[in-house]
C-alpha positions in Angstrom: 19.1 -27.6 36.5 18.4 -24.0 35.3 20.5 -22.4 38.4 23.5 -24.9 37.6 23.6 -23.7 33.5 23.8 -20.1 35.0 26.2 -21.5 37.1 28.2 -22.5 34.3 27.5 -19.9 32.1 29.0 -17.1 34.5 32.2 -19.2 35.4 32.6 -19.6 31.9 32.3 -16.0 31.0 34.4 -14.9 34.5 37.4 -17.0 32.5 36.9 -15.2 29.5 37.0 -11.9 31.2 40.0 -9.8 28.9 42.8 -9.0 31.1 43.2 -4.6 31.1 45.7 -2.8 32.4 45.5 1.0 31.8 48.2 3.8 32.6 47.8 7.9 32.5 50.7 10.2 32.8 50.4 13.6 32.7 52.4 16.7 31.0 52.8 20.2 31.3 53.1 22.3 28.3 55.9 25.0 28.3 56.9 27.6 26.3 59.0 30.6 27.0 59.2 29.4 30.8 55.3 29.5 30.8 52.7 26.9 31.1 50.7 27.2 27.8 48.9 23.8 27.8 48.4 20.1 29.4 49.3 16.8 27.8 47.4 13.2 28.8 48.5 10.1 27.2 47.3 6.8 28.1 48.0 3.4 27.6 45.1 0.7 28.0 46.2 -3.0 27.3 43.9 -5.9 26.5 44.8 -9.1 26.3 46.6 -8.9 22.8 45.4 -5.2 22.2 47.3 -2.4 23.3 45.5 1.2 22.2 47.7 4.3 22.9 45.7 7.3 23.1 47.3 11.2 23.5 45.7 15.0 24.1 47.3 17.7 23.9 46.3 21.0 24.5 48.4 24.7 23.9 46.6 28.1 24.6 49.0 31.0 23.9 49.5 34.1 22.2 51.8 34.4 19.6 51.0 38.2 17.8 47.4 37.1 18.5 45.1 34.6 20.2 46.7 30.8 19.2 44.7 27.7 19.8 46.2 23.9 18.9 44.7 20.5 19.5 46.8 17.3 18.7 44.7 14.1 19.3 46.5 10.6 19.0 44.7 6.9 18.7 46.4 4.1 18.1 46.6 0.5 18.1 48.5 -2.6 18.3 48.1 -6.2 17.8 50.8 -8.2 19.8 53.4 -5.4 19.1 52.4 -4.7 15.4 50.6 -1.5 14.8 46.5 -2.0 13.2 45.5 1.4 13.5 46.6 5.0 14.1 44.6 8.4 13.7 45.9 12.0 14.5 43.4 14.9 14.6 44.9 18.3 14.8 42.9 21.5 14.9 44.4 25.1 15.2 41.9 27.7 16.6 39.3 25.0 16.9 39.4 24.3 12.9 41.0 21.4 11.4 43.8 21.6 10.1 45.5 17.9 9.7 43.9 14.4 9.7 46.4 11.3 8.6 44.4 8.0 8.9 47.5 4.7 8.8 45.5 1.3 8.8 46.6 -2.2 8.7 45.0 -3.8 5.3 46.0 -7.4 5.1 49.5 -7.1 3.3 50.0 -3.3 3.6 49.6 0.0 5.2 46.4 2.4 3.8 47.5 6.3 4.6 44.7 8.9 4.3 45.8 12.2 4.8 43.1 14.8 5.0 40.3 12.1 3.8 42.8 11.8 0.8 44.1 8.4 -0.3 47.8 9.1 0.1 50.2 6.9 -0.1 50.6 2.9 1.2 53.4 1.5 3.4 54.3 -2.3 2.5 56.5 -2.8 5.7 55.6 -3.8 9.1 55.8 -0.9 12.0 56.4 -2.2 15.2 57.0 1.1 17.5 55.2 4.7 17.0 56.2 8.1 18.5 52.9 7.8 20.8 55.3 5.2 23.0 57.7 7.2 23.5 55.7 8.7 26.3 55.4 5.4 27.8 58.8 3.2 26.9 62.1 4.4 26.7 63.4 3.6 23.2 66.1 1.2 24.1 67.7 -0.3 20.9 65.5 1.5 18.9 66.8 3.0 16.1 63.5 4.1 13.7 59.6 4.8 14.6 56.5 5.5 12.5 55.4 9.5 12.8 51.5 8.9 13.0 51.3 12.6 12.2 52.9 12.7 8.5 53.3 8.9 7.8 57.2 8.9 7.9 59.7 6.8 9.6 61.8 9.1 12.0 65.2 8.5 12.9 65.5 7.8 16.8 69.5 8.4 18.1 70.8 7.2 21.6 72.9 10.5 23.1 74.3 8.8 26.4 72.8 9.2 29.8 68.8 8.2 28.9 68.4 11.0 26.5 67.2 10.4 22.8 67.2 12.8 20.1 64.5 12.0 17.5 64.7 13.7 14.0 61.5 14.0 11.1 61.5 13.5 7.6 62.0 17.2 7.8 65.1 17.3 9.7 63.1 18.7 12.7 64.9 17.5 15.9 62.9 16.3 19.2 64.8 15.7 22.6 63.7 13.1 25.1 64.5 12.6 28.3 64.0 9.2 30.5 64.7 8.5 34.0 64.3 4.8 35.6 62.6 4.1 32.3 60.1 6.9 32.7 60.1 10.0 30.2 60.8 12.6 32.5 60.5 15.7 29.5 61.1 16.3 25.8 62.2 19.1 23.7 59.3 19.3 21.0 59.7 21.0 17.6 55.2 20.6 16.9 56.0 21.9 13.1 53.5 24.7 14.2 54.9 25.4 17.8 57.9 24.7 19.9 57.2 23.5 23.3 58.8 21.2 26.5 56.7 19.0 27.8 57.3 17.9 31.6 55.9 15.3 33.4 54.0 16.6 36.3 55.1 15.0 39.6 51.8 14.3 40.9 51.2 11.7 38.6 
Protein backbone atom coordinates (compact mmCIF):
# COMPACT_ATOMS: atom_id res chain seq x y z
CA UNK A 1 0.00 0.00 0.00
CA UNK A 2 2.76 2.38 1.13
CA UNK A 3 4.99 1.47 -2.20
CA UNK A 4 1.86 2.09 -4.47
CA UNK A 5 1.12 5.96 -2.74
CA UNK A 6 4.92 6.53 -3.61
CA UNK A 7 4.02 5.18 -6.68
CA UNK A 8 1.51 7.63 -7.25
CA UNK A 9 2.99 10.29 -5.63
CA UNK A 10 6.11 10.33 -8.08
CA UNK A 11 3.92 9.96 -11.35
CA UNK A 12 1.98 12.60 -10.10
CA UNK A 13 4.87 14.96 -9.48
CA UNK A 14 6.81 13.51 -12.99
CA UNK A 15 3.48 15.22 -14.72
CA UNK A 16 3.89 18.27 -13.00
CA UNK A 17 7.51 18.55 -13.82
CA UNK A 18 7.64 22.55 -15.52
CA UNK A 19 8.65 22.27 -19.01
CA UNK A 20 12.49 24.56 -19.45
CA UNK A 21 14.04 25.35 -22.23
CA UNK A 22 17.14 27.56 -21.85
CA UNK A 23 19.34 29.32 -24.68
CA UNK A 24 23.01 31.24 -24.33
CA UNK A 25 24.44 33.23 -27.05
CA UNK A 26 27.48 34.83 -26.82
CA UNK A 27 29.03 38.42 -27.86
CA UNK A 28 32.07 40.10 -28.39
CA UNK A 29 32.62 43.57 -27.37
CA UNK A 30 34.36 45.92 -29.83
CA UNK A 31 35.54 49.10 -29.88
CA UNK A 32 37.97 50.84 -32.16
CA UNK A 33 38.47 47.35 -34.03
CA UNK A 34 39.44 45.93 -30.52
CA UNK A 35 37.92 43.37 -28.25
CA UNK A 36 37.25 45.35 -25.03
CA UNK A 37 34.66 43.02 -23.37
CA UNK A 38 32.20 39.80 -23.60
CA UNK A 39 28.42 39.87 -23.67
CA UNK A 40 26.10 36.54 -22.35
CA UNK A 41 22.53 36.76 -22.59
CA UNK A 42 20.26 34.00 -21.91
CA UNK A 43 16.86 33.02 -22.22
CA UNK A 44 15.30 30.28 -19.78
CA UNK A 45 11.53 29.50 -20.47
CA UNK A 46 9.18 27.83 -17.95
CA UNK A 47 6.08 26.77 -18.66
CA UNK A 48 4.34 30.36 -18.73
CA UNK A 49 7.62 32.09 -17.39
CA UNK A 50 10.11 33.31 -19.66
CA UNK A 51 13.17 35.30 -17.60
CA UNK A 52 15.74 37.02 -19.92
CA UNK A 53 18.90 37.54 -18.27
CA UNK A 54 22.12 39.73 -19.89
CA UNK A 55 26.09 40.53 -18.77
CA UNK A 56 28.01 42.51 -20.15
CA UNK A 57 31.31 43.30 -19.51
CA UNK A 58 33.85 46.38 -21.19
CA UNK A 59 37.52 46.73 -19.94
CA UNK A 60 39.23 49.62 -21.81
CA UNK A 61 41.20 52.62 -21.53
CA UNK A 62 39.83 55.71 -22.46
CA UNK A 63 42.56 58.66 -20.99
CA UNK A 64 42.62 56.21 -18.02
CA UNK A 65 41.69 52.80 -16.70
CA UNK A 66 37.61 52.36 -17.61
CA UNK A 67 35.54 49.60 -16.06
CA UNK A 68 31.56 49.08 -17.02
CA UNK A 69 29.13 46.34 -15.91
CA UNK A 70 25.54 46.25 -17.34
CA UNK A 71 23.44 43.39 -15.73
CA UNK A 72 19.83 42.68 -17.12
CA UNK A 73 16.88 40.39 -15.39
CA UNK A 74 13.81 40.23 -16.59
CA UNK A 75 10.64 38.56 -16.72
CA UNK A 76 7.53 37.65 -18.44
CA UNK A 77 4.26 36.15 -17.86
CA UNK A 78 2.78 34.68 -21.18
CA UNK A 79 4.30 37.55 -23.23
CA UNK A 80 3.63 40.42 -20.64
CA UNK A 81 6.52 41.76 -18.85
CA UNK A 82 6.39 41.17 -14.47
CA UNK A 83 9.69 42.20 -13.76
CA UNK A 84 12.84 43.92 -14.99
CA UNK A 85 16.09 45.06 -13.03
CA UNK A 86 19.29 46.69 -14.59
CA UNK A 87 22.48 47.04 -12.52
CA UNK A 88 25.17 49.11 -13.96
CA UNK A 89 28.46 49.75 -12.21
CA UNK A 90 31.40 51.87 -13.74
CA UNK A 91 34.84 51.07 -12.16
CA UNK A 92 33.19 48.52 -9.89
CA UNK A 93 30.83 51.33 -8.24
CA UNK A 94 27.28 51.74 -8.94
CA UNK A 95 26.27 53.94 -10.89
CA UNK A 96 22.52 53.17 -12.18
CA UNK A 97 19.77 50.84 -10.74
CA UNK A 98 16.04 51.18 -12.37
CA UNK A 99 13.73 48.58 -10.72
CA UNK A 100 10.12 48.26 -13.45
CA UNK A 101 7.58 45.80 -11.58
CA UNK A 102 4.23 44.70 -12.50
CA UNK A 103 1.67 45.96 -9.51
CA UNK A 104 -1.76 44.79 -10.31
CA UNK A 105 -3.03 47.65 -12.68
CA UNK A 106 0.38 49.43 -13.26
CA UNK A 107 3.98 49.63 -13.70
CA UNK A 108 6.22 50.70 -10.19
CA UNK A 109 9.75 52.33 -11.55
CA UNK A 110 12.47 52.71 -8.99
CA UNK A 111 15.37 54.42 -10.24
CA UNK A 112 18.37 54.40 -7.93
CA UNK A 113 16.09 52.98 -4.88
CA UNK A 114 13.97 56.18 -5.70
CA UNK A 115 10.25 55.87 -6.41
CA UNK A 116 10.13 57.33 -9.86
CA UNK A 117 7.60 57.34 -11.90
CA UNK A 118 4.62 54.53 -12.79
CA UNK A 119 3.68 53.24 -16.30
CA UNK A 120 -0.18 52.47 -16.67
CA UNK A 121 0.19 50.61 -20.04
CA UNK A 122 1.02 47.06 -20.73
CA UNK A 123 4.69 46.19 -22.20
CA UNK A 124 4.79 43.27 -24.19
CA UNK A 125 8.57 43.37 -25.75
CA UNK A 126 11.86 44.79 -23.98
CA UNK A 127 15.26 45.60 -25.54
CA UNK A 128 16.74 42.40 -23.68
CA UNK A 129 14.86 40.27 -26.75
CA UNK A 130 16.29 41.80 -29.20
CA UNK A 131 19.24 39.52 -28.60
CA UNK A 132 17.03 36.68 -28.97
CA UNK A 133 13.95 37.62 -31.55
CA UNK A 134 14.25 39.68 -34.48
CA UNK A 135 11.71 42.50 -34.03
CA UNK A 136 9.45 41.68 -36.88
CA UNK A 137 6.35 44.08 -36.85
CA UNK A 138 7.63 45.69 -34.04
CA UNK A 139 7.42 49.16 -33.92
CA UNK A 140 8.13 50.25 -29.92
CA UNK A 141 9.98 48.47 -26.87
CA UNK A 142 10.37 49.16 -23.19
CA UNK A 143 14.30 50.47 -22.34
CA UNK A 144 14.71 48.56 -18.92
CA UNK A 145 17.61 50.80 -18.42
CA UNK A 146 15.75 54.38 -18.27
CA UNK A 147 12.05 53.32 -18.18
CA UNK A 148 11.24 54.68 -21.79
CA UNK A 149 9.54 53.38 -24.74
CA UNK A 150 12.10 53.38 -27.69
CA UNK A 151 11.28 53.67 -31.12
CA UNK A 152 12.27 50.38 -33.15
CA UNK A 153 12.38 51.19 -37.32
CA UNK A 154 12.58 48.35 -40.01
CA UNK A 155 15.61 49.61 -42.60
CA UNK A 156 15.27 46.70 -45.35
CA UNK A 157 17.38 43.62 -45.53
CA UNK A 158 17.01 42.36 -41.44
CA UNK A 159 18.52 45.43 -40.05
CA UNK A 160 16.64 47.55 -37.42
CA UNK A 161 17.65 50.92 -36.19
CA UNK A 162 16.41 51.48 -32.61
CA UNK A 163 16.36 55.12 -31.27
CA UNK A 164 16.09 56.36 -27.10
CA UNK A 165 14.20 58.85 -25.58
CA UNK A 166 17.39 60.65 -26.12
CA UNK A 167 17.63 60.45 -29.71
CA UNK A 168 20.57 57.96 -29.34
CA UNK A 169 20.49 55.53 -32.32
CA UNK A 170 21.25 51.55 -31.98
CA UNK A 171 21.77 49.38 -35.14
CA UNK A 172 20.82 45.76 -35.29
CA UNK A 173 21.53 43.22 -37.41
CA UNK A 174 19.62 39.69 -37.92
CA UNK A 175 20.33 36.92 -40.08
CA UNK A 176 17.87 33.71 -40.36
CA UNK A 177 16.27 35.28 -37.45
CA UNK A 178 19.45 35.34 -35.42
CA UNK A 179 21.05 38.84 -34.27
CA UNK A 180 24.18 38.52 -35.95
CA UNK A 181 25.74 42.27 -34.47
CA UNK A 182 24.51 45.72 -33.27
CA UNK A 183 25.84 49.14 -33.42
CA UNK A 184 25.51 50.27 -29.61
CA UNK A 185 25.43 53.94 -28.46
CA UNK A 186 25.74 52.48 -24.13
CA UNK A 187 25.13 56.47 -23.18
CA UNK A 188 28.58 55.92 -21.47
CA UNK A 189 30.38 54.00 -24.33
CA UNK A 190 30.07 53.12 -27.94
CA UNK A 191 30.64 49.67 -28.75
CA UNK A 192 29.55 46.63 -31.61
CA UNK A 193 28.67 43.72 -30.33
CA UNK A 194 29.24 40.46 -32.52
CA UNK A 195 28.00 37.21 -32.00
CA UNK A 196 30.79 34.89 -31.67
CA UNK A 197 30.60 31.90 -34.05
CA UNK A 198 31.26 29.29 -31.65
CA UNK A 199 28.10 29.59 -30.05
Amino acid sequence: MIWSLLLINFLTLMGNTPNVSEKNIYFDIVHKNNIVGSLKASKTKTDAITTYKSATNIETRIIKEFSVHYNYNVAFENAFLTDAEVHITVNKKPHAETITRWKDTYYQVIKDEKDETSINKSINYATVQLYFEEPKNITTCFSEQDASFNTIMAMGNHTYKKINSKGNENLYYYKNGNLIKATIDGGIIKFDIIRKNNH
